[in-house]
C-alpha positions in Angstrom: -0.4 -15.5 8.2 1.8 -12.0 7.7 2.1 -11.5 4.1 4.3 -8.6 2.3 2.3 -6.0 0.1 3.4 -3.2 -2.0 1.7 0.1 -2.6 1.1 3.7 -3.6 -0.4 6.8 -1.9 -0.7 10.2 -2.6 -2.6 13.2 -1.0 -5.8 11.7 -1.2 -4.5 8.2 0.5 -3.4 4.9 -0.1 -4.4 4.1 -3.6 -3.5 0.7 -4.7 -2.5 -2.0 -2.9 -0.9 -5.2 -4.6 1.0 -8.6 -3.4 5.0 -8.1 -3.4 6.8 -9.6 -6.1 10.3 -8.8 -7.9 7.7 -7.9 -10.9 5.6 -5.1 -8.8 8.4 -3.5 -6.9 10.2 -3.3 -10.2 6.9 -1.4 -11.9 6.3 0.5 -8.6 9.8 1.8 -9.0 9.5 2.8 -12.4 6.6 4.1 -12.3 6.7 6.7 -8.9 10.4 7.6 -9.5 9.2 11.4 -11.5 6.3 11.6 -9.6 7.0 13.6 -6.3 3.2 13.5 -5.3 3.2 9.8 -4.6 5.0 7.7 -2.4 5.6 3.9 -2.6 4.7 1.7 0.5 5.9 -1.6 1.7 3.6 -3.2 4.0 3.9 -6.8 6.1 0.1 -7.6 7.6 -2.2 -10.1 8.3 -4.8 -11.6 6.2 -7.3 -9.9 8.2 -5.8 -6.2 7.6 -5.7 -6.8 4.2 -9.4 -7.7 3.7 -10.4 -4.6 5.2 -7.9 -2.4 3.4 -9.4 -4.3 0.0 -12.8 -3.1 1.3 -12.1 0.1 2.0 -10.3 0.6 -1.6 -13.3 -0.9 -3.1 -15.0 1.3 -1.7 -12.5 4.1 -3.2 -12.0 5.2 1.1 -8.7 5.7 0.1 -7.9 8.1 3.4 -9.2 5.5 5.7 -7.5 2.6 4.4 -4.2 5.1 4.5 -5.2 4.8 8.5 -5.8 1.7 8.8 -2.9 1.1 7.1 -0.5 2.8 9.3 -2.5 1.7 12.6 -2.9 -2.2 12.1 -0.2 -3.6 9.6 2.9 -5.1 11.3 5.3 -2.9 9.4 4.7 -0.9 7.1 7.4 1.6 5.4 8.4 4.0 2.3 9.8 1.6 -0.9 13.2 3.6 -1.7 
């Protein structure tokens, strides 16, 4: 089942990577509009995509997940 994600990356990768909701966009938002060395990421993957990308946070891989991010989700775009 495809389910929509919200996130944040910066030079070192993606960082955090949390379900989308009115609540999280809102924070992202907020929280990345003065900050020019992060970007905001909207991501629509499978269940299985997102239990690796977990893992490889976890596991603070934060450049590999940005990969596998960008390679295996269904869509995946900047949050304006």
């Amino acid at each position: 089942m495809m389910q929509a994600y919200l996130g944040w990356a910066d030079h070192s990768g993606l960082r955090v990577l949390q379900p989308e909701t009115d609540l999280t966009q809102r924070r992202f938002i907020q929280n990345l509009s003065d900050d020019h060395d992060r970007v905001a990421v909207w991501i629509v993957a499978d269940s299985t995509v997102l239990q690796v990308l977990d893992f490889l946070l976890n596991s603070a891989d934060y450049l590999d997940a940005w990969k596998y991010l960008q390679s295996h989700s269904a869509y995946f775009g900047r949050l304006i």
